[in-house]
ZALOFI-188756 format. One line per 4 residues: for each residue x, y, z of C-alpha. Coordinates in nm, 4 decimals, padded with zeros to 6 digits, m for minus. Each point is the difference from the previous one (the first is absolute). Layout:
X/Y/Z ~ ...
# end
This chain:
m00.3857/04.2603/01.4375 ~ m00.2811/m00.2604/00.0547 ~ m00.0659/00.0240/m00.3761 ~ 00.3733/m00.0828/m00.0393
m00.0609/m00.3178/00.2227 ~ m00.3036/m00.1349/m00.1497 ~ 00.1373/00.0198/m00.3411 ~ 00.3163/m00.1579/00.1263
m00.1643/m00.2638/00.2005 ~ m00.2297/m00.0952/m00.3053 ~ 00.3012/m00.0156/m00.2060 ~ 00.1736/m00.2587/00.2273
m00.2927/m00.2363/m00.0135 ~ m00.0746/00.0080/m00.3624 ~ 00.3627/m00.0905/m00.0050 ~ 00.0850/m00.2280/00.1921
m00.3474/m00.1990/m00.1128 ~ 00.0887/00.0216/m00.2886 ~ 00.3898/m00.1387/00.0551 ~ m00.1411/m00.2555/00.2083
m00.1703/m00.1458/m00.2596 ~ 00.2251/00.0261/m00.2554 ~ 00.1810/m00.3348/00.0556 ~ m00.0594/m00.2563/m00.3126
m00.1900/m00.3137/00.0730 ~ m00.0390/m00.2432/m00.2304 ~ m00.2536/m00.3414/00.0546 ~ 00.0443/m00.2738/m00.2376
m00.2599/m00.2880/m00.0752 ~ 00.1498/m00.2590/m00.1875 ~ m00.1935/m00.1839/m00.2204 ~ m00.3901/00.1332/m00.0223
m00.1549/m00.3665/m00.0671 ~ m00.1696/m00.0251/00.2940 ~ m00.0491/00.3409/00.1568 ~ 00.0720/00.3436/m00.0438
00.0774/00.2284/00.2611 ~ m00.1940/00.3391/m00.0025 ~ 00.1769/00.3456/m00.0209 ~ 00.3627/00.0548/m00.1575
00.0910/m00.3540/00.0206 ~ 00.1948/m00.0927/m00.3036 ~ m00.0541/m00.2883/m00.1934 ~ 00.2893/m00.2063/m00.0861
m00.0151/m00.3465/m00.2409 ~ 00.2559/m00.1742/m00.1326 ~ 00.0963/00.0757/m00.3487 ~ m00.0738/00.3672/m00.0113
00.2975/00.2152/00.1013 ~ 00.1172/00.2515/00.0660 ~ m00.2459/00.0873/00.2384 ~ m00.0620/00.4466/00.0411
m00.0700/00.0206/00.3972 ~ m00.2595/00.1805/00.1527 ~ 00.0397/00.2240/00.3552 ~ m00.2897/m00.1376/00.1746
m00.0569/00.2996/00.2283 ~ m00.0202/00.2199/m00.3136 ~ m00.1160/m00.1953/m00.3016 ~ 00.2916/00.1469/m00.1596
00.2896/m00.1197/m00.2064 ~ 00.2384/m00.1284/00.2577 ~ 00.2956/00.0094/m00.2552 ~ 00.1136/m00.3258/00.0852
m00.0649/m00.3409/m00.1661 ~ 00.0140/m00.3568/m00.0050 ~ 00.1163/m00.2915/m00.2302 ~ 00.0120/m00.4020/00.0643
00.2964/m00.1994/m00.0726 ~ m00.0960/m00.3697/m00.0202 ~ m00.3076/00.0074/00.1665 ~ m00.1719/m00.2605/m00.1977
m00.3139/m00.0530/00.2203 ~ m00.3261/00.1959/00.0328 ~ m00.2188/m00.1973/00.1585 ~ m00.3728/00.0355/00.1863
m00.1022/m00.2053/00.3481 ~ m00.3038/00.0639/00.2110 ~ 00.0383/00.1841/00.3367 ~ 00.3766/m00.0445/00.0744
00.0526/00.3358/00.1823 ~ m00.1537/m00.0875/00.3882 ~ 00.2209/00.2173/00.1980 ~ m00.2267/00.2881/00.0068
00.0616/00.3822/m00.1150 ~ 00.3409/m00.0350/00.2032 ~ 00.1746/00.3636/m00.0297 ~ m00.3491/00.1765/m00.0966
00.1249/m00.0693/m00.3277 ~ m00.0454/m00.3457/m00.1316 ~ m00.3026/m00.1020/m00.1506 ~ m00.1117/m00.3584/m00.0453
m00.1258/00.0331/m00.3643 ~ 00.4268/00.1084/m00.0589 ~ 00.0972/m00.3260/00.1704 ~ m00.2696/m00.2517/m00.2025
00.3096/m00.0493/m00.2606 ~ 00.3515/00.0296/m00.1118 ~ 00.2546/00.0193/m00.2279 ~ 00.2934/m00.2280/00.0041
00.2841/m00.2222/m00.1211 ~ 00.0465/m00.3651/00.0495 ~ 00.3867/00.0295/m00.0514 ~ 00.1360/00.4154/00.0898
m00.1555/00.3450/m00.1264 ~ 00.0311/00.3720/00.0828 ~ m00.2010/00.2492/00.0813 ~ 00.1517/00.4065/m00.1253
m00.1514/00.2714/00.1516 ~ 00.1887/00.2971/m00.2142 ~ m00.0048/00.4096/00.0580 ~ m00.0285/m00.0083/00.3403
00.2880/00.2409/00.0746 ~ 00.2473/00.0384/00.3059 ~ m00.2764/m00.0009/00.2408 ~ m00.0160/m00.2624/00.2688
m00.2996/m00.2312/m00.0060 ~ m00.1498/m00.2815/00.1751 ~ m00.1179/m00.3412/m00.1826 ~ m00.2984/m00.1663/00.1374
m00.0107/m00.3602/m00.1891 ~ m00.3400/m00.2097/m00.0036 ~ 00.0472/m00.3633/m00.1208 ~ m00.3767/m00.1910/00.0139
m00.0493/m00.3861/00.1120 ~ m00.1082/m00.2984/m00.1929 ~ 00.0015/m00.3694/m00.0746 ~ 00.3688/m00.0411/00.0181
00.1160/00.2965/00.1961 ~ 00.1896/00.2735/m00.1390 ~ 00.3626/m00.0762/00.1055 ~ 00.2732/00.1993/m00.1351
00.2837/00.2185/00.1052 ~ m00.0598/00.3680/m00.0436 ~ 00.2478/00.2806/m00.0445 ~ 00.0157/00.3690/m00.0448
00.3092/00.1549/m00.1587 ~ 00.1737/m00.2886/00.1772 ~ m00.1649/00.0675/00.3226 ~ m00.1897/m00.2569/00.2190
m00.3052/00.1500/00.1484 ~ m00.0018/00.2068/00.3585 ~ m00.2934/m00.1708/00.1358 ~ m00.3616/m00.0832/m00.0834
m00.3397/00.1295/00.0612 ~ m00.0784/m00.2645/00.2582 ~ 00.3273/00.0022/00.2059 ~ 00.0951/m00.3404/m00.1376
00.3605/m00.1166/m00.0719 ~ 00.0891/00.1381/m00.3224 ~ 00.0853/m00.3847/m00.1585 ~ 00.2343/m00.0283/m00.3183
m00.1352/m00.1773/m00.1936 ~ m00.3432/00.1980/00.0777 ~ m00.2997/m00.2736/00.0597 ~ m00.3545/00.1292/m00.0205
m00.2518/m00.1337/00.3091 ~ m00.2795/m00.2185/m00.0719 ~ m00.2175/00.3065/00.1518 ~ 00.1171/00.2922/m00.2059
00.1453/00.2169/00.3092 ~ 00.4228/m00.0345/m00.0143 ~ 00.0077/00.0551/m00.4086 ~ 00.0748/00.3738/00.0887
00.3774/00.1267/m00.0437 ~ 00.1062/00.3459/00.0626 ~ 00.3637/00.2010/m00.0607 ~ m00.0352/00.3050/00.1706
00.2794/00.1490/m00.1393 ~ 00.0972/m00.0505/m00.3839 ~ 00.2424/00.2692/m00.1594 ~ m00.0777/m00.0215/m00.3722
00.2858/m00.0824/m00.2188 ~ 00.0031/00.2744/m00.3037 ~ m00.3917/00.0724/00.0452 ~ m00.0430/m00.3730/m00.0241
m00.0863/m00.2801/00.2759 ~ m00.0255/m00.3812/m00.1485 ~ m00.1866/m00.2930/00.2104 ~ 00.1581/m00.3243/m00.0477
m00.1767/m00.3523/m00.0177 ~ 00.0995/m00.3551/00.0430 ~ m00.2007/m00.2783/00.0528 ~ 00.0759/m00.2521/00.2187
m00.3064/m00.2547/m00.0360 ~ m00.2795/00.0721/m00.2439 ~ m00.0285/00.3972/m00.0727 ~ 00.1316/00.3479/00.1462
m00.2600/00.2154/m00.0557 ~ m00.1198/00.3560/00.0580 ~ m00.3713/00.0905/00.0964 ~ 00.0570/00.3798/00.1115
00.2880/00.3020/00.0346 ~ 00.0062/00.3096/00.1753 ~ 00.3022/00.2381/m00.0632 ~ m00.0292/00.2598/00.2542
00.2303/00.3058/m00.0154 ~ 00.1645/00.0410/00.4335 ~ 00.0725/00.3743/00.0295 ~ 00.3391/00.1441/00.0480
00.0909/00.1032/00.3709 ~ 00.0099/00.3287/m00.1522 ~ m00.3567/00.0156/m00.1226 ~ m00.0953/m00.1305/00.3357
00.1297/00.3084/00.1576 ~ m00.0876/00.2341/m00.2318 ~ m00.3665/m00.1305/00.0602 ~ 00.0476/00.0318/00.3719
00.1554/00.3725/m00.0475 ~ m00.3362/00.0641/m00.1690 ~ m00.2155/m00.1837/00.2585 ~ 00.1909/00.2251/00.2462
m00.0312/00.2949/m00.1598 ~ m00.3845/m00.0519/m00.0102 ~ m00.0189/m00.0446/00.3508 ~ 00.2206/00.3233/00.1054
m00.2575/00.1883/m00.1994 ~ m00.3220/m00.1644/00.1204 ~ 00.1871/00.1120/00.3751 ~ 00.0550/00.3127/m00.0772
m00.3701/00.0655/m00.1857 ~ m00.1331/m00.1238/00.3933 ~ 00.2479/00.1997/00.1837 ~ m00.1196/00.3205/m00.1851
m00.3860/m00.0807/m00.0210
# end
């Protein structure tokens, strides 16, 4: 019977480890003039599309990818990113330059299937200010990194901290999600993406029926011991 438990127990971590890191993340640095981000960042310059994705937890094939509409910009600057690794994701070297348009563009992520996902949207600071509105599948952002009013049209700060915009909840529209630019001033432009997949409220539980499940048998093991 203990045999049974251990094996069962062992089985409920390796899976539920193993489910909890299956969700797809995705980092995008946009434009590599200036920096490149270490890891499974993926490199993105205008002109070259479409873009294959990688997972950056896996260093696999995420199956999705990415093409620019418009984006006519590419461009390098020195040390716009100042907010700090905000999320423990963002890393200044991603948010030294951008990609943009200096009329409206768009951004495809394709082959993303039905699963929900969150959008975490860096836009980097210089000489003019990046002011533009920004749109997701027609969607205004939730909120931003900083707790800042989301603004339409979006402004970037002189320091680098409030150029952070985040949809937590983005449904994607036959596998595909599309970012919309406009600028307002003098650019709309992109330093960094994350795509995050958000786990159904089913996969939550079934996690927690594992978690559960582990813990009955690690009782039981002590009760009998």
């Amino acid at each position: 019977m203990m045999k049974f438990f251990r094996t069962t127990l062992l089985t409920s971590i390796l899976f539920g480890a193993s489910f909890a890191h299956a969700a797809l993340e995705i980092r995008i640095d946009f434009s590599n003039n200036e920096g490149t981000p270490g890891g499974n960042w993926n490199l993105i310059q205008t002109g070259v599309a479409p873009n294959a994705l990688t997972d950056f937890n896996t260093g696999s094939s995420s199956g999705a990818s990415l093409s620019l509409v418009t984006m006519s910009t590419d461009n390098g600057f020195s040390v716009n990113w100042t907010g700090g690794n905000l999320g423990g994701w963002m890393e200044d070297s991603a948010g030294d330059d951008l990609i943009g348009t200096t009329s409206s563009g768009q951004v495809v992520i394709d082959g993303l299937g039905s699963t929900v996902v969150q959008i975490e949207l860096v836009s980097a600071w210089f000489d003019n200010q990046v002011s533009g509105t920004y749109q997701i599948d027609g969607n205004n952002a939730n909120r931003t990194q900083t707790g800042d009013p989301v603004d339409d049209p979006w402004q970037g700060n002189a320091d680098g901290t409030a150029n952070y915009l985040i949809w937590d909840s983005i449904t994607p529209t036959l596998g595909a999600v599309t970012i919309d630019l406009t600028n307002t001033s003098n650019i709309a432009g992109i330093s960094a993406l994350r795509i995050t997949q958000v786990p159904e409220p089913a996969a939550w539980g079934l996690m927690l029926g594992f978690a559960s499940l582990a813990l009955v048998v690690v009782r039981l093991r002590r009760k009998s011991s």
